[in-house]
gemmi code that builds the backbone of each chain (N, CA, C; Angstrom):
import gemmi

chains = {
    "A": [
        ("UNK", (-36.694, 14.455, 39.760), (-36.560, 13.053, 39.343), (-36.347, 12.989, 37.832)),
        ("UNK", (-37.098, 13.703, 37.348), (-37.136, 13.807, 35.498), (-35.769, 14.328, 34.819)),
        ("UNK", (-35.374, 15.187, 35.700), (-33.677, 15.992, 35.564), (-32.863, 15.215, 35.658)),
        ("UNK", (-33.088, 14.287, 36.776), (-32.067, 13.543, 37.309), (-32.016, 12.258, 36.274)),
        ("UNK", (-32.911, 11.791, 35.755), (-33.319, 10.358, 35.086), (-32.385, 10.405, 33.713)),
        ("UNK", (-32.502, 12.615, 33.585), (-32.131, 13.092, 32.211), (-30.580, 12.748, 31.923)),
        ("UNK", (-30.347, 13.491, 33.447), (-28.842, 13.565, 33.408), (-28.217, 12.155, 33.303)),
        ("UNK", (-28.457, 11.193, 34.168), (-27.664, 9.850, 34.308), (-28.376, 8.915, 33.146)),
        ("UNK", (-29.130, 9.116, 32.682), (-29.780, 8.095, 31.913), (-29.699, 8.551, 30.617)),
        ("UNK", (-29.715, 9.636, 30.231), (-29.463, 10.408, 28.648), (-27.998, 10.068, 28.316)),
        ("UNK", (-26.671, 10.632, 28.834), (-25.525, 10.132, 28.485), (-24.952, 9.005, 28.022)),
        ("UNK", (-25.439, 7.710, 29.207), (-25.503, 6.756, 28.844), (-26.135, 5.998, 27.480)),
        ("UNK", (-27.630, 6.681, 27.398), (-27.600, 5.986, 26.283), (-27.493, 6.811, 24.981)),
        ("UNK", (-27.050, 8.422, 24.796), (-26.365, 8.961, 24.096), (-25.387, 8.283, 23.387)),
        ("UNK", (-24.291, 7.639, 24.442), (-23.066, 7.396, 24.208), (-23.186, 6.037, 23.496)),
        ("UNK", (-24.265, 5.151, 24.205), (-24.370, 3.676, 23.280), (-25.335, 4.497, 22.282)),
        ("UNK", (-25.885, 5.331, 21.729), (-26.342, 5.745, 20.501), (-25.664, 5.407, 19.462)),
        ("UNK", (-24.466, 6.354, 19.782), (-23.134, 6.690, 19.053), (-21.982, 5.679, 18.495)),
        ("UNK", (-21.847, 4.849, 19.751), (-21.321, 3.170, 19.713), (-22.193, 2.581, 18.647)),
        ("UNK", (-23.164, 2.477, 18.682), (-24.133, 1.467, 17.700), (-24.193, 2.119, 16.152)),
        ("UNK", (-24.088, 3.472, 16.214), (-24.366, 4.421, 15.085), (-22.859, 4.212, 14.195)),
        ("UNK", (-21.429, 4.257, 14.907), (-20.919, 4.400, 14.389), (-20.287, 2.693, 13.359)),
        ("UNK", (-20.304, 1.692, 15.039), (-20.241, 0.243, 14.218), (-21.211, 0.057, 13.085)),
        ("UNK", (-22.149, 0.051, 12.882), (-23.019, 0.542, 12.184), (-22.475, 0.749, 10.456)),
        ("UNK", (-21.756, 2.025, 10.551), (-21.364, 2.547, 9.427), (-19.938, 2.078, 8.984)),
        ("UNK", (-19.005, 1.607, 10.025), (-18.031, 0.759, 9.849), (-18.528, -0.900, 9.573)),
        ("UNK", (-18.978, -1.614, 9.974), (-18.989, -2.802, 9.680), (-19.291, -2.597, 8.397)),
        ("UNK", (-20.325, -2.243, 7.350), (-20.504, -2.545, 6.218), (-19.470, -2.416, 5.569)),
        ("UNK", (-18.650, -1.591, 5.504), (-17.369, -1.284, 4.155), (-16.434, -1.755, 4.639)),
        ("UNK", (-16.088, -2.356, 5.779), (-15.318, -3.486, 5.983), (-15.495, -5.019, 5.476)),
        ("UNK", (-17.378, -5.058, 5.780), (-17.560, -6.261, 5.437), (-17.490, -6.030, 3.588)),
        ("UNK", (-17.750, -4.899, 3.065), (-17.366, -4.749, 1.553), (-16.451, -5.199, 1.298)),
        ("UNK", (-15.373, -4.822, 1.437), (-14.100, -5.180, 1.515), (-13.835, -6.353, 1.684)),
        ("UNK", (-13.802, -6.952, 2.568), (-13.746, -8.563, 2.916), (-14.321, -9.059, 1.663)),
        ("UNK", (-15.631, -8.512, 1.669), (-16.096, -9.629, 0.227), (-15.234, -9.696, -1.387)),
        ("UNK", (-15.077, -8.328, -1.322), (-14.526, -7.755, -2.559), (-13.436, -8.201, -2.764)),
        ("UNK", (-12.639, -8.115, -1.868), (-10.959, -9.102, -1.969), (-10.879, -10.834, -1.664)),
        ("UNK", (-11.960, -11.105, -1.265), (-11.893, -12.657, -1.256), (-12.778, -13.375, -2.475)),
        ("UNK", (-13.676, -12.305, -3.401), (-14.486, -13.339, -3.945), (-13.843, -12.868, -5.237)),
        ("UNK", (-12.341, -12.619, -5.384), (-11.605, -12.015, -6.673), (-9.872, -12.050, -6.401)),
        ("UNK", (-9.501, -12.355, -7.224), (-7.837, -13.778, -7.281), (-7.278, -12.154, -7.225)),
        ("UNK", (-7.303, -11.132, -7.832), (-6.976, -10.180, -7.796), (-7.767, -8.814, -7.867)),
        ("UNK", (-7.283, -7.868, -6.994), (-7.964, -6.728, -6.841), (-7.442, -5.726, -6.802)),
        ("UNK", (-7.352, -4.325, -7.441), (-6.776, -3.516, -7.510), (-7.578, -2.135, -6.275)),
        ("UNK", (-7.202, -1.201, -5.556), (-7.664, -0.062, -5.449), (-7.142, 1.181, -5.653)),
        ("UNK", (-7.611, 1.462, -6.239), (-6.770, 2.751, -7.346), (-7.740, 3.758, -7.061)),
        ("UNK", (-6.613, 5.370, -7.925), (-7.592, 5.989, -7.946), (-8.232, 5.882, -9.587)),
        ("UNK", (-9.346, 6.564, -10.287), (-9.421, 6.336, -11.319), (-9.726, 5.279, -11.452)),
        ("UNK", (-10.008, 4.831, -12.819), (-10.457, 3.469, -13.309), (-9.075, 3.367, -14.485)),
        ("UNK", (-9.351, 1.636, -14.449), (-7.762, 1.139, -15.566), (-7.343, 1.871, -16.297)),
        ("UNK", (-8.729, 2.502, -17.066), (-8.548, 3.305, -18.497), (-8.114, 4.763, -18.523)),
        ("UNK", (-8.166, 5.235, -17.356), (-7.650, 6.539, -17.055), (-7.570, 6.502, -15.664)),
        ("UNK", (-6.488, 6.389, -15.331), (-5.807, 6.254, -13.420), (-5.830, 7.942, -13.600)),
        ("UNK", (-6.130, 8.239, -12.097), (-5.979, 9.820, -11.520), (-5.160, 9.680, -10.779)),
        ("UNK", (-3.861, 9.121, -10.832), (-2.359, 9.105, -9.920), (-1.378, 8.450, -10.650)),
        ("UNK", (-0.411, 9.405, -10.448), (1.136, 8.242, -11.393), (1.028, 6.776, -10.552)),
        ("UNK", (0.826, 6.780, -9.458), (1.510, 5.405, -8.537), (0.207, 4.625, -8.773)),
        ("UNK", (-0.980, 4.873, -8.971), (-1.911, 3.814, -9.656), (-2.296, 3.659, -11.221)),
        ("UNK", (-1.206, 4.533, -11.884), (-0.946, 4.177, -13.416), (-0.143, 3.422, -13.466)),
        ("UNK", (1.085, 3.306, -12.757), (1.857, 2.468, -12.780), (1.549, 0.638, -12.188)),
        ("UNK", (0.415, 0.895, -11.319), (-0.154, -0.333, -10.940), (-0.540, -1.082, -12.404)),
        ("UNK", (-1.309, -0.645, -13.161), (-2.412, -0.454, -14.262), (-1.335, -1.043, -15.225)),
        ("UNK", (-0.645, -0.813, -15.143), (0.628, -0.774, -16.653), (1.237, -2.137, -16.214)),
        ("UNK", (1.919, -2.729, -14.970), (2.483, -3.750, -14.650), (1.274, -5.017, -14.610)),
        ("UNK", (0.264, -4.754, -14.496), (-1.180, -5.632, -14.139), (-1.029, -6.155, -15.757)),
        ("UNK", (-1.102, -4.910, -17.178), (-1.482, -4.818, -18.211), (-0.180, -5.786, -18.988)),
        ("UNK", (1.182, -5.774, -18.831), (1.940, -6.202, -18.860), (2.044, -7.597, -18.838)),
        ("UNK", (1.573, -7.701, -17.378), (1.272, -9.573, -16.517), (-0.248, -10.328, -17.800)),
        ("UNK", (-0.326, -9.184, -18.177), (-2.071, -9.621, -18.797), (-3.154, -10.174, -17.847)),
        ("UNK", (-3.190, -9.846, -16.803), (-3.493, -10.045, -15.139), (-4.981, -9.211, -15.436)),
        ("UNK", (-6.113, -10.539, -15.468), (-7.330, -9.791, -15.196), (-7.838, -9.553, -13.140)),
        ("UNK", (-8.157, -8.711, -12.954), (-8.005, -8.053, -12.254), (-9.239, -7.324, -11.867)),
        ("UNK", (-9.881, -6.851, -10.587), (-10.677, -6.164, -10.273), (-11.058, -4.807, -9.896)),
        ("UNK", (-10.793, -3.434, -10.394), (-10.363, -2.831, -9.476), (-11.063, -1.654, -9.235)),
        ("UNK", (-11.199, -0.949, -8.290), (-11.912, 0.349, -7.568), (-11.603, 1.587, -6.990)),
        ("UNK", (-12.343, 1.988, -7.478), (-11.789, 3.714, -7.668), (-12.462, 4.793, -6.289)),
        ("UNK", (-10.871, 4.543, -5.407), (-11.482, 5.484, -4.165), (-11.945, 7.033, -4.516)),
        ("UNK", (-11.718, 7.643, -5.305), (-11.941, 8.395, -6.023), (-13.874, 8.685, -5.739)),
        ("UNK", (-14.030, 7.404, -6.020), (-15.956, 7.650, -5.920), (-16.269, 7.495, -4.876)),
        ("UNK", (-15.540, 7.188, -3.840), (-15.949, 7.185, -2.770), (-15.247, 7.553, -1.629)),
        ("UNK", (-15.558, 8.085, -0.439), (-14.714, 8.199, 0.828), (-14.688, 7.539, 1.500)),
        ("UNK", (-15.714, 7.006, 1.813), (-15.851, 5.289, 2.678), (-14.942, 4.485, 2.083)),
        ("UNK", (-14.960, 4.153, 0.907), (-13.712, 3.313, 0.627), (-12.782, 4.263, 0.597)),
        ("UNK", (-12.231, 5.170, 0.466), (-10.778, 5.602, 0.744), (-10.459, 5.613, 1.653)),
        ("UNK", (-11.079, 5.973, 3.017), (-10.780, 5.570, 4.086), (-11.057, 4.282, 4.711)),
        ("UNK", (-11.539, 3.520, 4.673), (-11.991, 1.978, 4.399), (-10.821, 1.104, 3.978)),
        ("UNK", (-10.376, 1.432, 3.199), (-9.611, 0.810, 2.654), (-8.146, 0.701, 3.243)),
        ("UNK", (-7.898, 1.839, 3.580), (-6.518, 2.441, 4.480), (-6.430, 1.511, 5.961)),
        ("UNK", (-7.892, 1.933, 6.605), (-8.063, 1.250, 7.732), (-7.874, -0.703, 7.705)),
        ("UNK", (-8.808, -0.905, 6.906), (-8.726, -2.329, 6.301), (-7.422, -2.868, 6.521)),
        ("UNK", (-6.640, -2.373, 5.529), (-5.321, -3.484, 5.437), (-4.250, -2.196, 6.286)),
        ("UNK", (-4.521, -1.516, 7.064), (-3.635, -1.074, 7.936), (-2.139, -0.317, 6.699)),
        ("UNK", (-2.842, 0.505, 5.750), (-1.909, 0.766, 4.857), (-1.693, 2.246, 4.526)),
        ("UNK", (-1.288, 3.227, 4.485), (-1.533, 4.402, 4.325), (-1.879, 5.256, 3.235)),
        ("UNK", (-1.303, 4.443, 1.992), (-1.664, 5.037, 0.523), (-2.463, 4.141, 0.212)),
        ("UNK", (-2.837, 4.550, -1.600), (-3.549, 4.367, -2.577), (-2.318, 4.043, -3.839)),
        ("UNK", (-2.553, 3.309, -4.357), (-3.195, 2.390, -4.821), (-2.626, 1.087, -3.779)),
        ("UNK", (-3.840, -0.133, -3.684), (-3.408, -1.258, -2.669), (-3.614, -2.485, -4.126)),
        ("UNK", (-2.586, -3.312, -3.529), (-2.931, -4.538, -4.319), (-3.512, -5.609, -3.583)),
        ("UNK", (-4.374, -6.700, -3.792), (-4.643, -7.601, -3.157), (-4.792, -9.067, -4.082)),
        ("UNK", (-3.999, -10.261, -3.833), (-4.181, -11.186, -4.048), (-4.321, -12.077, -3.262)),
        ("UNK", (-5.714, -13.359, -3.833), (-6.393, -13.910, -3.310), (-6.708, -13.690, -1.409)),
        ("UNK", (-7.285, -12.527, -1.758), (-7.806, -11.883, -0.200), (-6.572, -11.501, 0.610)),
        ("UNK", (-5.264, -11.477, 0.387), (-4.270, -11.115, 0.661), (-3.514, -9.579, 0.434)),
        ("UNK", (-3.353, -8.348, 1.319), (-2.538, -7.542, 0.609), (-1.409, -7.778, 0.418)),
        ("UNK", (-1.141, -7.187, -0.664), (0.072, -7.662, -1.412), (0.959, -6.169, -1.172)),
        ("UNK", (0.620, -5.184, -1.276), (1.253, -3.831, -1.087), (1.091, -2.873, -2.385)),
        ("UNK", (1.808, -1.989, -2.483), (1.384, -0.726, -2.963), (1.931, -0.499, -4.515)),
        ("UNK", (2.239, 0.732, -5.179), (3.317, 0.490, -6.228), (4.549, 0.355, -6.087)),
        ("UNK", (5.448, 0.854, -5.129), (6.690, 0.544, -5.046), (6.728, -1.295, -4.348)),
        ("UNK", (5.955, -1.905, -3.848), (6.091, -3.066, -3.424), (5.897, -4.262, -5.017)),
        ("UNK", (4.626, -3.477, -5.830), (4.535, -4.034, -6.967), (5.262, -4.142, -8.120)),
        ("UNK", (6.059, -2.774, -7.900), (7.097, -2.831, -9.013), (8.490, -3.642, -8.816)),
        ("UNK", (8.716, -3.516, -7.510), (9.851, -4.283, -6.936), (9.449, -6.325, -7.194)),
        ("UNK", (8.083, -6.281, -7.350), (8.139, -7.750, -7.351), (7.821, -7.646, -9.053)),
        ("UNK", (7.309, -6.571, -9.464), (7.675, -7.175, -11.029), (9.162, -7.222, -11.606)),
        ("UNK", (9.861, -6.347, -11.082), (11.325, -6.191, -11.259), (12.476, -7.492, -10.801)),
        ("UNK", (11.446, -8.336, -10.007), (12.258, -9.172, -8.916), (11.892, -10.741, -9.548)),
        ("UNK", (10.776, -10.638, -10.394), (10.020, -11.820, -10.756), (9.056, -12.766, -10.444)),
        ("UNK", (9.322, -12.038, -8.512), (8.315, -12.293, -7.730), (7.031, -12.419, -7.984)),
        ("UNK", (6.317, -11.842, -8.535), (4.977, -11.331, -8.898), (4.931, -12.338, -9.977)),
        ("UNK", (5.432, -13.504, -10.705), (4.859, -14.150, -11.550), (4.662, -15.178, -10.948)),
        ("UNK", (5.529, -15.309, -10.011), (5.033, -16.782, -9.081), (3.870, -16.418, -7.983)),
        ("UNK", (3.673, -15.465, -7.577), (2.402, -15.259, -6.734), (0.960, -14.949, -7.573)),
        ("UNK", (1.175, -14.811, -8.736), (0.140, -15.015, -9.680), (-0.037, -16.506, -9.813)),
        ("UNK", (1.314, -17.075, -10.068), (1.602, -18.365, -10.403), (0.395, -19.471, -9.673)),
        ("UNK", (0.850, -19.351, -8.050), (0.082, -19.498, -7.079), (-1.126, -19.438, -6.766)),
        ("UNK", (-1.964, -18.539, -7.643), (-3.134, -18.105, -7.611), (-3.670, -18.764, -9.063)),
        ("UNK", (-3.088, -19.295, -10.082), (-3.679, -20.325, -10.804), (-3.623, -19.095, -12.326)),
        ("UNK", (-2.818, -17.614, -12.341), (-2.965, -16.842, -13.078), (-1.233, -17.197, -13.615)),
        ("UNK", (-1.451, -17.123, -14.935), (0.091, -17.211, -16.108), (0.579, -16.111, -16.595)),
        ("UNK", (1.076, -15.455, -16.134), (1.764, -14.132, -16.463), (2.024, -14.307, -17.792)),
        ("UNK", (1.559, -13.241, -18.576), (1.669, -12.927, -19.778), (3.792, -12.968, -20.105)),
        ("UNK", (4.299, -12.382, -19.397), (5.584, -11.859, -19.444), (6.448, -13.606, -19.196)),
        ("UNK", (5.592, -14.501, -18.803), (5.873, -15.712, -18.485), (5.763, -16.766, -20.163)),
        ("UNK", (4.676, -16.469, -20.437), (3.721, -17.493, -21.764), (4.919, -16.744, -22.845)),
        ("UNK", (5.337, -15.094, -22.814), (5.898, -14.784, -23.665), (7.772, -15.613, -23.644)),
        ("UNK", (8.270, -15.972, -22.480), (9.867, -16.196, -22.092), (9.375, -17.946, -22.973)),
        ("UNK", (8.574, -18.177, -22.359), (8.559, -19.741, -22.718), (8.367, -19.896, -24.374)),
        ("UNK", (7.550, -19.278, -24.916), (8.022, -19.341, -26.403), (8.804, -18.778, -27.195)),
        ("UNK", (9.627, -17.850, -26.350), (10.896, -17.399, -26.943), (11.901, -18.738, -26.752)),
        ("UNK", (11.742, -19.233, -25.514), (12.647, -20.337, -25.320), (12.120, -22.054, -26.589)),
        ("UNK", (10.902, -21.656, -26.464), (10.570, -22.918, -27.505), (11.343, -22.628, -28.915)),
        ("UNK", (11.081, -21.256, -29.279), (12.065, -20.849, -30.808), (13.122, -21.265, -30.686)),
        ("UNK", (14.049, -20.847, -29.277), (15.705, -21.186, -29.245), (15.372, -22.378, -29.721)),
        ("UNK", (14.972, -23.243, -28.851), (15.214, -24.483, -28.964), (14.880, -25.538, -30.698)),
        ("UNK", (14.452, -24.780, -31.119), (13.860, -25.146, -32.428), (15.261, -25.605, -33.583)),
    ],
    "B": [
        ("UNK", (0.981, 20.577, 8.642), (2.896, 20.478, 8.977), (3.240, 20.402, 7.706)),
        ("UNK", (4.089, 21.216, 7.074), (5.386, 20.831, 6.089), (6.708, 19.764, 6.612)),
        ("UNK", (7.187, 18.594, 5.587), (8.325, 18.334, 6.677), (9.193, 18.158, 5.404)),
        ("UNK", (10.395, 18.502, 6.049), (11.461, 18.785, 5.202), (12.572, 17.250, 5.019)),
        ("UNK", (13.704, 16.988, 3.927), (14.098, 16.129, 4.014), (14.692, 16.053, 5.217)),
        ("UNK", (15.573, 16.923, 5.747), (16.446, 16.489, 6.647), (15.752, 15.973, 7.779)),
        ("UNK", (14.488, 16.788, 7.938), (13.809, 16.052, 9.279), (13.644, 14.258, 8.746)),
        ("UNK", (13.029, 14.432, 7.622), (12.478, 12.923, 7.586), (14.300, 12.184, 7.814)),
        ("UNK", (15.197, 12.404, 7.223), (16.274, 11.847, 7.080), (16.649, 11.430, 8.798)),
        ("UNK", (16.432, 12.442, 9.227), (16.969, 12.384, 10.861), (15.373, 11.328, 11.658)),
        ("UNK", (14.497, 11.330, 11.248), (13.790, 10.253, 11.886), (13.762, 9.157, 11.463)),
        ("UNK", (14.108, 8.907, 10.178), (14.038, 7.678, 9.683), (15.711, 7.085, 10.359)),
        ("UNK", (16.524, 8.008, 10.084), (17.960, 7.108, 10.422), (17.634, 6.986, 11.836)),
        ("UNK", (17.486, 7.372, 12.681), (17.187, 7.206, 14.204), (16.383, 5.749, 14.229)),
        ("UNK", (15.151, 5.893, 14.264), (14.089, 4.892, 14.394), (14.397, 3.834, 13.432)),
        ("UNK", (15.391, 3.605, 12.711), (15.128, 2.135, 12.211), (16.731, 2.080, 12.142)),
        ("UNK", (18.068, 2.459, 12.861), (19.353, 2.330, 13.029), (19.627, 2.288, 11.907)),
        ("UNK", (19.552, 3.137, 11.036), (19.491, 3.092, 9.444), (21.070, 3.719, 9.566)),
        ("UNK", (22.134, 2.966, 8.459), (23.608, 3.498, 7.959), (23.267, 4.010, 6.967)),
        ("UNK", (22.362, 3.931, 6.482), (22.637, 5.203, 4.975), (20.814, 5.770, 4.710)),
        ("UNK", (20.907, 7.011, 4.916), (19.164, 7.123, 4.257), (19.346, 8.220, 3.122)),
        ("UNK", (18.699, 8.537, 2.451), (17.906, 9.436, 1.461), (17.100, 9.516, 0.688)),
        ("UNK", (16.906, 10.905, 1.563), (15.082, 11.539, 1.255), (15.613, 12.333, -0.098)),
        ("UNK", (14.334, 12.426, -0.688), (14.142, 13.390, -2.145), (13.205, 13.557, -1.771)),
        ("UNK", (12.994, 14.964, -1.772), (11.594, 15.975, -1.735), (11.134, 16.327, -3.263)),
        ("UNK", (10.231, 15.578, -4.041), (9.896, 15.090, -5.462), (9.017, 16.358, -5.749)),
        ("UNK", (8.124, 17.268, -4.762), (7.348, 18.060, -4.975), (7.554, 19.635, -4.866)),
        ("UNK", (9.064, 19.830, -5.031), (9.190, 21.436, -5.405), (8.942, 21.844, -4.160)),
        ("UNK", (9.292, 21.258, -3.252), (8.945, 21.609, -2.090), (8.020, 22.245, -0.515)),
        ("UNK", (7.175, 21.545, -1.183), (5.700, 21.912, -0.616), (5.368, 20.445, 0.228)),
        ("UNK", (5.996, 19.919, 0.215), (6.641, 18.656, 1.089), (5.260, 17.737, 1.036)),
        ("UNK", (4.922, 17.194, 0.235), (3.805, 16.366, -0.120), (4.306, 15.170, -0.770)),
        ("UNK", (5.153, 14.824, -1.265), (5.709, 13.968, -2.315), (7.285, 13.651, -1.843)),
        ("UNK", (7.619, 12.136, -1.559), (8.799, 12.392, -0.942), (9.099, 10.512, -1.554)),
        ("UNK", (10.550, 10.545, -1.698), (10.993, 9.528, -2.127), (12.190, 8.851, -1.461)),
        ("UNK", (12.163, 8.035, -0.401), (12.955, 7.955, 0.303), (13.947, 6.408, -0.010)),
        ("UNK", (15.593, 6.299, 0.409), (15.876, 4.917, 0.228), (16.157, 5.044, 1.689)),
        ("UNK", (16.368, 3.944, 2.334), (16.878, 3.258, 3.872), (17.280, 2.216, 3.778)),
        ("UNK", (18.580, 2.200, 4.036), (19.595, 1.015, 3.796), (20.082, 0.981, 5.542)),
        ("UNK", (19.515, -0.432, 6.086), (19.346, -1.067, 7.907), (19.417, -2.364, 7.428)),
        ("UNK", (19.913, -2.488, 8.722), (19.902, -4.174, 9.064), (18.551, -4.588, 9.643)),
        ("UNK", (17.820, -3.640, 10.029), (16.839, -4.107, 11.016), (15.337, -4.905, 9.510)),
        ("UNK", (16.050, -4.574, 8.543), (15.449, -5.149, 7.433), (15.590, -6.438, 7.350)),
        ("UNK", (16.713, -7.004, 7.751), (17.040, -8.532, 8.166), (16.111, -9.209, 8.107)),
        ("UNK", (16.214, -10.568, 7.057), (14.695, -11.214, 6.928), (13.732, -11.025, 6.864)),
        ("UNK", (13.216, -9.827, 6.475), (12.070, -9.255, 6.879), (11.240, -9.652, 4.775)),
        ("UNK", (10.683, -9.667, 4.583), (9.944, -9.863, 3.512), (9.476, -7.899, 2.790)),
        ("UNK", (9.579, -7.579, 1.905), (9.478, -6.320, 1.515), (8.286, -5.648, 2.032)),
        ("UNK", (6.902, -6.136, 1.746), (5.892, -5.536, 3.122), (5.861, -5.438, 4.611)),
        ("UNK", (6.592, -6.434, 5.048), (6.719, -6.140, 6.378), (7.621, -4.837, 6.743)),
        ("UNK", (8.787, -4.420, 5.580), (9.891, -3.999, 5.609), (8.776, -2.251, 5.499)),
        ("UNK", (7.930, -2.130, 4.363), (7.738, -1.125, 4.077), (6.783, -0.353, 5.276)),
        ("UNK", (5.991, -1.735, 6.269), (5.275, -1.384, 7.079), (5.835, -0.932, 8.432)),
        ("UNK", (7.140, -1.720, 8.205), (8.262, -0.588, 9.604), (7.955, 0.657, 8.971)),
        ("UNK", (8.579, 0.994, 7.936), (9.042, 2.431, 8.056), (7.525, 3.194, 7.781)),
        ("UNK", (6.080, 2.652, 7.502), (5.235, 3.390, 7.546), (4.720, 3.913, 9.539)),
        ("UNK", (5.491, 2.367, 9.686), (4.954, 2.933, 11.390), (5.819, 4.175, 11.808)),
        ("UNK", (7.219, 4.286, 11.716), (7.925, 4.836, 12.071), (7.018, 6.662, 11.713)),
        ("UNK", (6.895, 6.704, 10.451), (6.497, 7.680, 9.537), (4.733, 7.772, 9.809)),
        ("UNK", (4.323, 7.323, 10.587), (2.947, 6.855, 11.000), (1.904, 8.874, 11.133)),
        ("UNK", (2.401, 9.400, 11.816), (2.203, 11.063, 11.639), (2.143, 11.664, 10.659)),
        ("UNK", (3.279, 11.720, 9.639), (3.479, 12.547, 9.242), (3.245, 12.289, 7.737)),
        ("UNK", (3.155, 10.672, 7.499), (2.177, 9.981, 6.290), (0.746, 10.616, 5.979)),
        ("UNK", (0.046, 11.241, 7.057), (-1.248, 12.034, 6.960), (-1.334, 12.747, 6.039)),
        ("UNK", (0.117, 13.571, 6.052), (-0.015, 14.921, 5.172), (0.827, 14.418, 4.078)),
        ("UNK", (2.029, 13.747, 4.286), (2.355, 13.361, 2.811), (1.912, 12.710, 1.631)),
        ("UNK", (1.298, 12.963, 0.598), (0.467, 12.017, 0.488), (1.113, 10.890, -1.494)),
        ("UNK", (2.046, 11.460, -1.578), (2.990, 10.251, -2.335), (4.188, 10.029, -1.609)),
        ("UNK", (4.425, 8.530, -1.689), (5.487, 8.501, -0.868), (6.616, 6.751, -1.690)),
        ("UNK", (7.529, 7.229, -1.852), (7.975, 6.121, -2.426), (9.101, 5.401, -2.023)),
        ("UNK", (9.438, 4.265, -1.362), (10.508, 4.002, -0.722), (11.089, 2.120, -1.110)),
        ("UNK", (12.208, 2.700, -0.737), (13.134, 1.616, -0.990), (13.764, 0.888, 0.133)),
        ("UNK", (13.694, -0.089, 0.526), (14.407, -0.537, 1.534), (15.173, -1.921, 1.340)),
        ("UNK", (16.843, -1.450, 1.743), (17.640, -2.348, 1.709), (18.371, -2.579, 2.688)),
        ("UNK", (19.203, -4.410, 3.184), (19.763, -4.335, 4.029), (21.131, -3.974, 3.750)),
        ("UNK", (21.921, -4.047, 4.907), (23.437, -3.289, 4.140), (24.118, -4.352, 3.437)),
        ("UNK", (23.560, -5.633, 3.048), (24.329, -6.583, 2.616), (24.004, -6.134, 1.275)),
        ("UNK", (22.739, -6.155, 0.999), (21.722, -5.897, -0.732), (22.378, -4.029, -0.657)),
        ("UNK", (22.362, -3.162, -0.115), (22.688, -1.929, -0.304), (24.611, -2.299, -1.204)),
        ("UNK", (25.613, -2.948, -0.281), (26.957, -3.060, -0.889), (26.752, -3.824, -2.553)),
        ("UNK", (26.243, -4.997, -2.330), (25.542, -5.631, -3.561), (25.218, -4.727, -4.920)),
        ("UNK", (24.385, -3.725, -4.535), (23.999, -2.811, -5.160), (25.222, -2.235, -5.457)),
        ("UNK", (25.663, -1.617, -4.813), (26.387, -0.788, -5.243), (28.082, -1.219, -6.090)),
        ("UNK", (28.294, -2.152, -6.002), (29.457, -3.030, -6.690), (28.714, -3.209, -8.116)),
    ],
}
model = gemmi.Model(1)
for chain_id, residues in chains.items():
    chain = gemmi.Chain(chain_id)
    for i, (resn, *xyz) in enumerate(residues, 1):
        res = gemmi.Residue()
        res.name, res.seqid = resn, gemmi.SeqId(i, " ")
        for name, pos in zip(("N", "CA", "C"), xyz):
            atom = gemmi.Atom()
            atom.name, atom.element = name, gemmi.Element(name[0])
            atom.pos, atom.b_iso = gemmi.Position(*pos), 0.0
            res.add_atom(atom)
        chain.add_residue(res)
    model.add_chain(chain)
structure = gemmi.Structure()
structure.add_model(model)
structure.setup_entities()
């Protein structure tokens, strides 16, 4: 009876062990995440921090952000594996560095550079209540013309 | 897995009816670093993330091991555009 109780009754709740153990360790850095990109107009995940990126494609994030004069939030999978993989899973994305505005991904460096290149990216700042530096600068070049 | 351009070239033109692709293997060839353009119609309206998230599905495997990856995607209207 004790064998038997072992066999059919151990697996079972082995297996919901494992179920509970693992949601568990996923819900939190999802729910991180969620918080982290909604309670911030912009968010960066990089590797490295602003001041020294550990990847060309999240230096180049860093430099177009710095450009926009775009304050910004951002986090370094680097310190962590939960967020590097967290993060991937999250917005269903495969690299590093991710952009996110107002709780939105926005995409990667080639998506970011293409909308700084495109102009795109000053109106989705725009949108978000942020004035692109590269914007404040056209308009008082245009106030001089006009002078 | 190592993967070489021509493979990526031959899955990407397949899976997304792509008329013009090219891969650059950026990493001396240790196939980690790859820079690809894909010029399709199936880009049609598509907004540039949605566009980049085709070809990550397509590339969904073999993204594991690559781990820079830089791509361009145009339709053949913006590809002629370009190129005039």
């Amino acid at each position: 009876m004790n064998t038997l109780l072992r066999r059919t009754i151990f697996p079972i709740y082995s297996n919901t062990l494992k179920i509970s153990c693992r949601s568990l360790t996923d819900a939190p850095i999802k729910e991180q995440i969620d918080k982290i990109v909604k309670n911030n107009k912009v968010v960066v995940f990089m590797k490295g921090v602003p001041d020294a990126p550990r990847c060309g494609f999240s230096n180049a994030v860093v430099q177009i952000m710095r450009m926009h004069a775009v304050p910004y939030d951002s986090h370094d999978v680097l310190s962590s594996e939960d967020l590097r993989q967290g993060i991937k899973d999250y917005s269903n994305w495969p690299t590093i560095p991710q952009v996110f505005i107002n709780g939105e991904f926005v995409g990667g460096c080639d998506i970011m550079l293409q909308m700084h290149q495109s102009g795109e990216l000053i109106e989705e700042l725009k949108k978000v209540g942020i004035k692109s530096a590269l914007l404040t600068a056209e308009e008082s070049k245009q106030k001089e013309a006009e002078k | 897995m190592v993967y070489t351009e021509g493979y990526l070239k031959e899955k990407l033109t397949k899976d997304l009816d792509a008329v013009h692709v090219e891969v650059t293997d950026d990493s001396d060839g240790c196939g980690a670093k790859f820079s690809v353009l894909i010029v399709s119609d199936k880009f049609q309206g598509k907004p540039l993330l949605a566009r980049h998230r085709l070809v990550n599905a397509v590339l969904q495997e073999e993204l594991k091991s690559i781990h820079a990856f830089t791509q361009k995607t145009l339709t053949v209207e913006q590809w002629n555009a370009q190129k005039s």
